[in-house]
C-alpha positions as CSV (number, residue, x, y, z in Angstrom):
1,X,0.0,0.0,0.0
2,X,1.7,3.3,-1.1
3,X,0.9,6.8,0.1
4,X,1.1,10.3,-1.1
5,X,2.2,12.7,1.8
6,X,1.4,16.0,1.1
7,X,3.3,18.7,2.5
8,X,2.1,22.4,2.9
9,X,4.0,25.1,3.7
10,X,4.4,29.0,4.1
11,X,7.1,30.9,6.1
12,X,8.0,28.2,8.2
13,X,11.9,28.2,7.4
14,X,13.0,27.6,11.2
15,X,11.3,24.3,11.0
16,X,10.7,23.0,7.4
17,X,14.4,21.1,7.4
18,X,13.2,19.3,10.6
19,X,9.9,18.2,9.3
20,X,11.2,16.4,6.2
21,X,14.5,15.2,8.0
22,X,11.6,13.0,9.8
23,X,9.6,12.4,6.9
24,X,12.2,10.3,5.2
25,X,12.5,7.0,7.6
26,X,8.7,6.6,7.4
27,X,8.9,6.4,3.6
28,X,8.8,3.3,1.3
29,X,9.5,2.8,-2.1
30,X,6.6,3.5,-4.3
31,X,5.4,6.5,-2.1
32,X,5.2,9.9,-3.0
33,X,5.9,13.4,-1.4
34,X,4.0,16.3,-2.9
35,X,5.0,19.5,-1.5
36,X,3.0,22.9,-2.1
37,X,4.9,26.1,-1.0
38,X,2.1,28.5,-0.2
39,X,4.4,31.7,-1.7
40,X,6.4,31.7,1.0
41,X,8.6,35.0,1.1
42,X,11.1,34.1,4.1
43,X,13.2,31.4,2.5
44,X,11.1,28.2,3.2
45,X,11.1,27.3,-0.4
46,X,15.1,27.5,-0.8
47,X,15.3,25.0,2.4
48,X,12.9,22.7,0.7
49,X,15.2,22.7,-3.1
50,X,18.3,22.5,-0.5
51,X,16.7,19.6,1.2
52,X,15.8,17.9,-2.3
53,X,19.2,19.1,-3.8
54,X,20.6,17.1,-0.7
55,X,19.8,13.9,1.3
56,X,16.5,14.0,-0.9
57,X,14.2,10.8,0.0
58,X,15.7,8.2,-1.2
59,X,15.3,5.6,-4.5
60,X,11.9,4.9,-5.0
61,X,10.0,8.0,-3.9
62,X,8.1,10.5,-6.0
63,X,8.8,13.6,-5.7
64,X,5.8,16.7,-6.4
65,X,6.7,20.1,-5.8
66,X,4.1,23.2,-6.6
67,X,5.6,26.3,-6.1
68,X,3.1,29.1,-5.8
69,X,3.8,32.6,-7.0
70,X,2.2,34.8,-4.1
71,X,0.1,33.4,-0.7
72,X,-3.1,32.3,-1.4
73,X,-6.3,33.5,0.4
74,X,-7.5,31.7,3.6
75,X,-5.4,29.1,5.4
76,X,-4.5,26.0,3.8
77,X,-7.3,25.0,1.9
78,X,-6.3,26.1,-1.9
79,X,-2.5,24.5,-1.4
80,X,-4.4,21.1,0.4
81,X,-6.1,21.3,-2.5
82,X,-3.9,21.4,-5.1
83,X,-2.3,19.1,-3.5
84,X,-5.3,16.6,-3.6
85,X,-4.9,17.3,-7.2
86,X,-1.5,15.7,-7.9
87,X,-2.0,12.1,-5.7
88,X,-0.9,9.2,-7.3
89,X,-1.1,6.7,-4.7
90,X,-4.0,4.6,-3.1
91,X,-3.7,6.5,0.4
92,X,-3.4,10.2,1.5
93,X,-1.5,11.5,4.6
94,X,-1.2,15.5,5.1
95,X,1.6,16.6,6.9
96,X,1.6,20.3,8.3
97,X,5.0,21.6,7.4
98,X,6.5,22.7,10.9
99,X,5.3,19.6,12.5
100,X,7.6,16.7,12.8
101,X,6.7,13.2,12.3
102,X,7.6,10.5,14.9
103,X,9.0,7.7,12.8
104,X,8.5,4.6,15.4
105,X,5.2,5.5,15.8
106,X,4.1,6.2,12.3
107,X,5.3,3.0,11.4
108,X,3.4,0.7,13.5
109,X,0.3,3.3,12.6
110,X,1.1,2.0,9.3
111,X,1.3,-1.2,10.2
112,X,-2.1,-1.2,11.4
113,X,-3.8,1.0,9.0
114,X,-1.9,-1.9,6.0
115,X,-3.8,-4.8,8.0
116,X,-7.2,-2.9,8.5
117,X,-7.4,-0.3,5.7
118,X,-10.6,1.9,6.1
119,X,-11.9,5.3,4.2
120,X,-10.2,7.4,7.6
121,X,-8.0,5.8,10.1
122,X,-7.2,8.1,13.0
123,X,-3.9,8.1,15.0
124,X,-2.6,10.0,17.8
125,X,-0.2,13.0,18.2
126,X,1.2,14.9,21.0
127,X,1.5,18.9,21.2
128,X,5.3,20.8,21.1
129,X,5.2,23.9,22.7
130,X,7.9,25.8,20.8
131,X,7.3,28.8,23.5
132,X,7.7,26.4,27.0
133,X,9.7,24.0,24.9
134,X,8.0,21.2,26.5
135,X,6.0,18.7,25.0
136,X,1.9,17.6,26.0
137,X,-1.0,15.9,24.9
138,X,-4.1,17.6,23.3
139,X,-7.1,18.8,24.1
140,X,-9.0,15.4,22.9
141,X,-6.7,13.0,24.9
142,X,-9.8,12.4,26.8
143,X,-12.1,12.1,23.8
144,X,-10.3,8.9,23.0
145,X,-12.4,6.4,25.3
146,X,-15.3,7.1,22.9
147,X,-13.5,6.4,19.5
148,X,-12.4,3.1,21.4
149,X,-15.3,2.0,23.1
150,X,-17.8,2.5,20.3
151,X,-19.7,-0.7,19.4
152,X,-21.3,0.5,16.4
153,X,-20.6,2.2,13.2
154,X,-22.5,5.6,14.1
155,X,-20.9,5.4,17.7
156,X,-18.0,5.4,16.2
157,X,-18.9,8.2,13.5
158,X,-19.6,10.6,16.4
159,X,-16.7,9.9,18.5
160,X,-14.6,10.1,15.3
161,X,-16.2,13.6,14.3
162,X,-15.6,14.9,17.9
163,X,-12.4,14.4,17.9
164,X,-10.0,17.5,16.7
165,X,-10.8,18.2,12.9
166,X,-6.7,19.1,11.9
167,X,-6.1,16.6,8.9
168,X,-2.1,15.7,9.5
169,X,-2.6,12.9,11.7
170,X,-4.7,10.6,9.8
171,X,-4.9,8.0,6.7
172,X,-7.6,8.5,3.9
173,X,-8.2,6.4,1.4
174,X,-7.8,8.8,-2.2
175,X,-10.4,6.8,-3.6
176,X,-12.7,7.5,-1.0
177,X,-11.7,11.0,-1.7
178,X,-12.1,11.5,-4.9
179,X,-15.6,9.5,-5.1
180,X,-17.0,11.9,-3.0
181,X,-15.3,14.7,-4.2
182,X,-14.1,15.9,-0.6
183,X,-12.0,19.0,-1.0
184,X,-11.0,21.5,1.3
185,X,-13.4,24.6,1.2
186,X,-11.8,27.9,-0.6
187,X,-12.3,30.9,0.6
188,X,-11.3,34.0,2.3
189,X,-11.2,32.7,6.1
190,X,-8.9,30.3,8.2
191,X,-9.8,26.8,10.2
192,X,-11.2,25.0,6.3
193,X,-10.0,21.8,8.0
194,X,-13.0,21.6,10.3
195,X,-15.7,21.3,7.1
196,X,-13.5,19.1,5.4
197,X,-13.3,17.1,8.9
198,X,-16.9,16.8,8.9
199,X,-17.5,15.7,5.9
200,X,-14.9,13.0,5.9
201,X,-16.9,11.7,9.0
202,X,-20.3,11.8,7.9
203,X,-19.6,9.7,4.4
204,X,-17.4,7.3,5.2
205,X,-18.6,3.8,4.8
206,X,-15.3,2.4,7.4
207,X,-13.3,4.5,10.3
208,X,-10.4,2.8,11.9
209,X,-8.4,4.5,14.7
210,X,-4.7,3.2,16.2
211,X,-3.8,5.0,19.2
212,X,-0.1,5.5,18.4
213,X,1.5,9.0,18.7
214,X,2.5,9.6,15.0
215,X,4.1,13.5,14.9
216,X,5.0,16.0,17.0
217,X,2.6,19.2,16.5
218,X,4.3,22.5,17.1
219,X,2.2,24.9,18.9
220,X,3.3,28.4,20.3
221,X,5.0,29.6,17.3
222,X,5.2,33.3,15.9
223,X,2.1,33.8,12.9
224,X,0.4,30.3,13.2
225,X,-3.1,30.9,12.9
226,X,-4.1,28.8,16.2
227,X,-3.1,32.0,17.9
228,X,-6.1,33.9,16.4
229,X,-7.6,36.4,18.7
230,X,-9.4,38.6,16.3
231,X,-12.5,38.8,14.2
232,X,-10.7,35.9,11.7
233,X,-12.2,33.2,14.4
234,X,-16.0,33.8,13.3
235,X,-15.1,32.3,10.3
236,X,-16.2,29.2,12.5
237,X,-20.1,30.4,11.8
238,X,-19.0,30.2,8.3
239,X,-18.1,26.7,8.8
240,X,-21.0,26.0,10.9
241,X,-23.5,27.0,8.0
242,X,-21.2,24.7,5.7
243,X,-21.3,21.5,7.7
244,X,-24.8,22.0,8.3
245,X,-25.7,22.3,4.7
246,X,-23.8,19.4,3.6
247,X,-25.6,17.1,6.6
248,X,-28.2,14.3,5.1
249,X,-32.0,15.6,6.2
250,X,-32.9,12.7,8.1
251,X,-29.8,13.2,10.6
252,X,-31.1,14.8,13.6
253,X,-27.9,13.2,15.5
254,X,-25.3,14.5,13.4
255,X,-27.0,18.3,13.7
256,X,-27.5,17.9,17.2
257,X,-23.9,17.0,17.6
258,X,-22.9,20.2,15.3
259,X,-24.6,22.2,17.6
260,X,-21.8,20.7,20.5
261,X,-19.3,21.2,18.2
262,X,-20.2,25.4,17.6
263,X,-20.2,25.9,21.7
264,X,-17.3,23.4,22.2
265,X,-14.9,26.4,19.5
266,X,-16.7,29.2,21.1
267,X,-15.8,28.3,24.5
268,X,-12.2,28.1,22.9
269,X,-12.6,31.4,21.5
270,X,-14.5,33.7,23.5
271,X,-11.7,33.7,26.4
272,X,-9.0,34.8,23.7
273,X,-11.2,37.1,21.9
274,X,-9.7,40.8,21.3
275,X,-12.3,43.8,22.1
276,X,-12.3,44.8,18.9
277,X,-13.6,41.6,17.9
278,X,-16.8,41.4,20.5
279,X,-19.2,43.2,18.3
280,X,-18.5,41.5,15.1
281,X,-18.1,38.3,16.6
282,X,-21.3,38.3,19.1
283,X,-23.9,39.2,15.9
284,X,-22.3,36.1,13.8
285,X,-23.0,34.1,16.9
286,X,-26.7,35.1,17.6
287,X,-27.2,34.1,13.3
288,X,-25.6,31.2,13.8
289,X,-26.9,29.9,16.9
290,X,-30.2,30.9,15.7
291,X,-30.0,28.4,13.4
292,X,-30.4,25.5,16.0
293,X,-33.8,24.0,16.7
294,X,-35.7,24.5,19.8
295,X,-35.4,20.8,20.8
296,X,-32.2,20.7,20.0
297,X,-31.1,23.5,22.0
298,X,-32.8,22.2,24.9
299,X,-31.0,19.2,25.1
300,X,-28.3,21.0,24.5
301,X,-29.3,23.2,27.4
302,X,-29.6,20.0,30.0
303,X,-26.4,18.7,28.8
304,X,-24.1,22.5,29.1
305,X,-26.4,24.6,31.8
306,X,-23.6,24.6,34.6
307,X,-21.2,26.2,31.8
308,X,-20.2,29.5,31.4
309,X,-20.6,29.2,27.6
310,X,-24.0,28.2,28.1
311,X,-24.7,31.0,29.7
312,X,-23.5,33.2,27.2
313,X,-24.7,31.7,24.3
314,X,-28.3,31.5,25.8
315,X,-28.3,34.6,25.8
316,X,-26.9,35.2,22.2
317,X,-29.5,33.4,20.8
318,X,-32.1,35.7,22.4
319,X,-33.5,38.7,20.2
320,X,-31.6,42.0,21.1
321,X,-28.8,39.4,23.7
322,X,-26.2,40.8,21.4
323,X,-25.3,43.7,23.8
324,X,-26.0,41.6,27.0
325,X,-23.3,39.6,26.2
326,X,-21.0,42.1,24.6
327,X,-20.8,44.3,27.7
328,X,-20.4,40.7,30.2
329,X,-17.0,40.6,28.2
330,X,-16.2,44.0,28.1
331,X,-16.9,43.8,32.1
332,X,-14.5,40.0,32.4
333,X,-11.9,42.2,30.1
334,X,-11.4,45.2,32.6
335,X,-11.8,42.3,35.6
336,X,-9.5,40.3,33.4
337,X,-6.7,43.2,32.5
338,X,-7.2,43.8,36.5
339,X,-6.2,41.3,37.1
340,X,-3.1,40.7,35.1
341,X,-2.2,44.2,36.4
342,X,-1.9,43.3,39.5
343,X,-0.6,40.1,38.8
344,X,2.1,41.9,37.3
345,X,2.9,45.0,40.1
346,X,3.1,41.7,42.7
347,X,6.4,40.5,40.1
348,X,7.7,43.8,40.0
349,X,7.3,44.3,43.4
350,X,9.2,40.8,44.5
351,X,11.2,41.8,41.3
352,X,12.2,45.3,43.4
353,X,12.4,43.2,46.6
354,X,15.2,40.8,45.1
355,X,17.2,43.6,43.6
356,X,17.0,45.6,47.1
357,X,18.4,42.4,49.0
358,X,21.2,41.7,46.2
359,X,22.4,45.5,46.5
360,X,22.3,45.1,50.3
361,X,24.6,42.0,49.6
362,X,27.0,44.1,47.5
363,X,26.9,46.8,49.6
364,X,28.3,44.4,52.5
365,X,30.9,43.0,49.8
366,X,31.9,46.1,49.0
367,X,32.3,47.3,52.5
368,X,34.6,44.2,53.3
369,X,36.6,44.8,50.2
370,X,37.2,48.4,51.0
371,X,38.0,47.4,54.5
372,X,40.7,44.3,53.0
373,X,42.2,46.9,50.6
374,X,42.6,49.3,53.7
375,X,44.1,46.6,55.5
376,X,46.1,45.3,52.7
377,X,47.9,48.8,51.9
378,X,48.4,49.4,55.6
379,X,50.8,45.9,55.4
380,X,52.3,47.1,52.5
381,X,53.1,50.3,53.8
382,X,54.8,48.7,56.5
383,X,56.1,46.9,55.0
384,X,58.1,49.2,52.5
385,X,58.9,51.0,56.2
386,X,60.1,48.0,57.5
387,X,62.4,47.8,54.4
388,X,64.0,51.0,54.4
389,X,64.5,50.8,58.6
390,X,66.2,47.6,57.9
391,X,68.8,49.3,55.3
392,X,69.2,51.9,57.6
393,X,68.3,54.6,54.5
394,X,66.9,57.1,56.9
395,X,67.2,60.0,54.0
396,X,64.5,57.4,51.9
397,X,61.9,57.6,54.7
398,X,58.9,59.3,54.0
399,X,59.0,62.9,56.0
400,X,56.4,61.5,58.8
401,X,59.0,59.4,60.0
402,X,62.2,61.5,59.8
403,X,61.5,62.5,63.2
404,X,61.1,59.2,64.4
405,X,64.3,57.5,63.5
406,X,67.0,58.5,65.0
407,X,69.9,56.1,64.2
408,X,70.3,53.4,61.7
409,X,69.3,49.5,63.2
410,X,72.2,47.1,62.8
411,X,70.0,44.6,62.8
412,X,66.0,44.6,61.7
413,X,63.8,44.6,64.4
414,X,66.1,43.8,66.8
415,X,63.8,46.1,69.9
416,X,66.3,44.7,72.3
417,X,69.4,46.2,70.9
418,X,67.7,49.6,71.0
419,X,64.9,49.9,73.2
420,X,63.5,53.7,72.6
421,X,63.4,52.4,69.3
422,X,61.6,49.4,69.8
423,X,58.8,52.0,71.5
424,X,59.0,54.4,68.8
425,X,58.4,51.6,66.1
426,X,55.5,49.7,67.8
427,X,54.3,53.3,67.6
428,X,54.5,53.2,63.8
C-alpha cells in the first residue's frame, strides 16, 4: 500500500528542514511526497530545493513540488487542495509543514492502518510547545475512550467527528476522496480543516483508529493561525453554516452534535477574543446559533447549563442578547486586565524586593573589600617602612617618619638592641 504525503508550507523556514528530515525514515519505495509552497517569502522554499538538492528521500519516492507565485487567500485549503490534485497513490497523509513526524510510531500506525485499511483511520499525536519548549498531549486526549469504546458504526462516526478536525494525523483512502469529491473549502477565512473534517466523518462507509502517537505538533510559534484572537475566528459560523448544509436531512444526531461542536470552539474562542472583535463576533454568533432547533437546543441546554458558555450563548440566541453579552466581556476584560495588572505589580514588586536584597549583599561585599584593601595597603606600607629601617636609609623615609628614627638599626627589628626604638616603632 503506497501513500502520497502531502506537504504544505508557508514561512515556516526555522522548521521546514526538521519536518522532512523526519519524513524520510517513514517512507517506502513507491510512495510519494508532494510539496506545495504556499508563496512563501522568508526562505522556506530555498530550504525545501536545499533539502531535495541534498539527502532527498531516497530511491523509489516520487517527488511533487508546486511552487506558488504569491500566498493564497485563507489558510491552507487552496495549497491542500492542489495538492489533492497531484495524488498518485491509493492512500493520502497530510503533513503540516512545521510539525515533525515521529517515525516509530508512524510505522506501527502503518502497520495497522496496512492490515485494516478503512476510508479514515485516525492516529494519535502529541502537542510541542515551541514557546515552553516542552511537549503535551491535546485537548481530545480524553475524547479517546469514545473512539475506542464504540460498538457501532455511528458510535463510532460521532466519536470520530468529535475528535480535533486538523487533517495531518490521519490516513484517507484517495479513492474515498475523490468518489466523493471531498475537497477543502476555498475561501477567504482560516480553520477550512473543520468542514472538510466533517465531511470525511459523515460519508465514510469504514473509520479505523490506532492509538499510536504519529508526529510532533508544534504549537506556540510566531504567525500560526491557532493563535487567532481577532475577528478571523468567526469564520467558525462560516463553517458551521457549511457543515450543516452538507448534513443528510434525516440526521437529527449528526445536527444535534454540530450544535456541540459550535459551543465546544466558542468556549475556545470567547476567552482569547480581542475587544475589537466582540461586536462583530457576538452578531455572527446570535445568526448562527439561531440556526439551532428549539429541541435541540434544549438538550443542549440539559447537557451544558452549569457552563459559562452556556450562559453566554443562551443569551446570544435571544432577540436584542447581542449587547447583554457584549458588555459581560467588556466587564470579564477590565476584571481580566485587572487582574493581570496586578498580577504583574506583585512580580515587580518581588522583582524590586530581590534587587534591594542583592544591592544590600553588595553593599556588605563592598564594604569588606574596601576594609581588606585598607588593610592590605596598611601591610604594605609597613612593610616598604620595615624595608628602608632595615637598610638603615633614613634619608629614603617618608617625612612623617624622619623624626622618628633617630639612628640606623644594625639589625631589623632587633627592639632589644635599641629599646626607645623598639617604642618608637610599635608606635608606627
Amino acid at each position: 500500500m503506497s501513500i502520497s504525503f502531502i506537504v504544505t508550507t508557508f514561512n515556516i523556514a526555522p522548521y521546514i528542514a526538521k519536518c522532512l528530515k523526519s519524513l524520510q525514515p517513514c517512507l517506502q519505495p513507491g510512495d510519494q511526497v508532494i510539496i506545495v509552497d504556499d508563496g512563501s517569502t522568508d526562505g522556506t522554499d530555498e530550504a525545501v530545493r536545499g533539502f531535495l538538492d541534498g539527502a532527498g528521500f531516497g530511491a523509489g519516492v516520487k517527488v511533487t513540488t508546486v511552487w506558488l507565485g504569491a500566498n493564497t487567500i485563507g489558510g491552507v485549503g487552496i495549497a491542500g487542495n492542489l495538492g489533492l490534485d497531484r495524488v498518485e497513490c491509493d492512500t493520502v497523509f497530510f503533513v503540516d509543514g512545521d510539525d515533525y513526524l515521529i517515525p516509530e510510531g508512524f510505522l506501527r500506525a502503518r502497520r495497522e492502518y496496512e492490515a485494516r485499511p478503512a476510508d479514515i483511520f485516525f492516529t494519535d499525536y502529541l502537542e510541542y510547545d515551541q514557546k515552553a519548549g516542552d511537549v503535551r498531549q491535546p485537548a481530545d486526549r480524553l475524547k479517546w475512550d469514545a473512539l475506542e469504546t464504540a460498538r457501532t458504526p455511528e458510535e463510532l462516526r460521532l466519536a470520530g467527528i468529535n475528535l480535533i478536525a486538523v487533517p495531518w494525523r490521519k490516513f484517507y483512502r484517495t479513492e474515498f476522496l475523490r468518489k466523493h469529491r471531498i475537497r477543502f473549502p476555498e475561501g477567504d477565512f482560516f480553520f477550512e480543516d473543520n468542514p472538510f473534517h466533517w465531511r470525511v466523518c459523515t460519508l465514510a462507509e469504514s473509520i479505523g483508529h490506532s492509538r499510536r502517537v504519529v508526529c510532533h505538533h508544534r504549537i506556540n510559534r510566531p504567525g500560526q493561525t491557532m493563535a487567532s484572537t481577532g475577528v478571523e475566528l468567526a469564520a467558525f459560523f462560516t463553517h458551521f453554516d457549511t457543515i450543516l448544509a452538507e448534513l443528510p436531512a434525516n440526521r437529527d444526531d449528526l445536527r444535534l452534535q454540530a450544535g456541540r461542536w459550535l459551543l465546544g470552539n466558542m468556549s475556545w474562542h470567547i476567552p482569547r477574543l480581542q475587544a475589537s472583535a466582540y461586536f462583530p463576533y457576538g452578531s455572527q454568533a446570535h445568526e448562527a446559533l439561531a440556526k439551532i432547533p428549539d429541541e435541540h437546543w434544549k438538550q443542549l441546554g440539559q447537557e451544558m447549563s452549569n457552563t459559562t458558555i452556556w450562559y453566554q450563548a443562551d443569551r446570544l440566541r435571544l432577540p436584542g442578547g447581542i449587547w447583554d453579552v457584549v458588555r459581560f466581556w467588556q466587564a470579564n476584560s477590565s476584571q481580566g486586565q485587572l487582574a493581570r495588572a496586578n498580577r504583574e505589580i506583585d512580580k515587580l514588586s518581588k522583582r524590586a524586593m530581590d534587587i534591594e536584597t542583592r544591592v544590600k549583599g553588595l553593599e556588605k561585599q563592598l564594604k569588606t573589600i574596601r576594609e581588606i584593601a585598607q588593610a592590605q595597603q596598611a601591610v604594605e606600607e609597613f612593610a616598604s617602612l620595615q624595608h628602608l629601617l632595615s637598610q638603615g636609609e633614613k634619608k629614603d623615609l617618608p617625612a612623617w617618619t624622619q623624626t622618628v628614627v633617630q639612628e640606623p638599626l644594625h639589625v631589623a627589628g632587633d627592639v632589644d638592641a635599641e629599646p626607645n626604638l623598639g617604642r618608637r616603632v610599635s608606635v608606627l
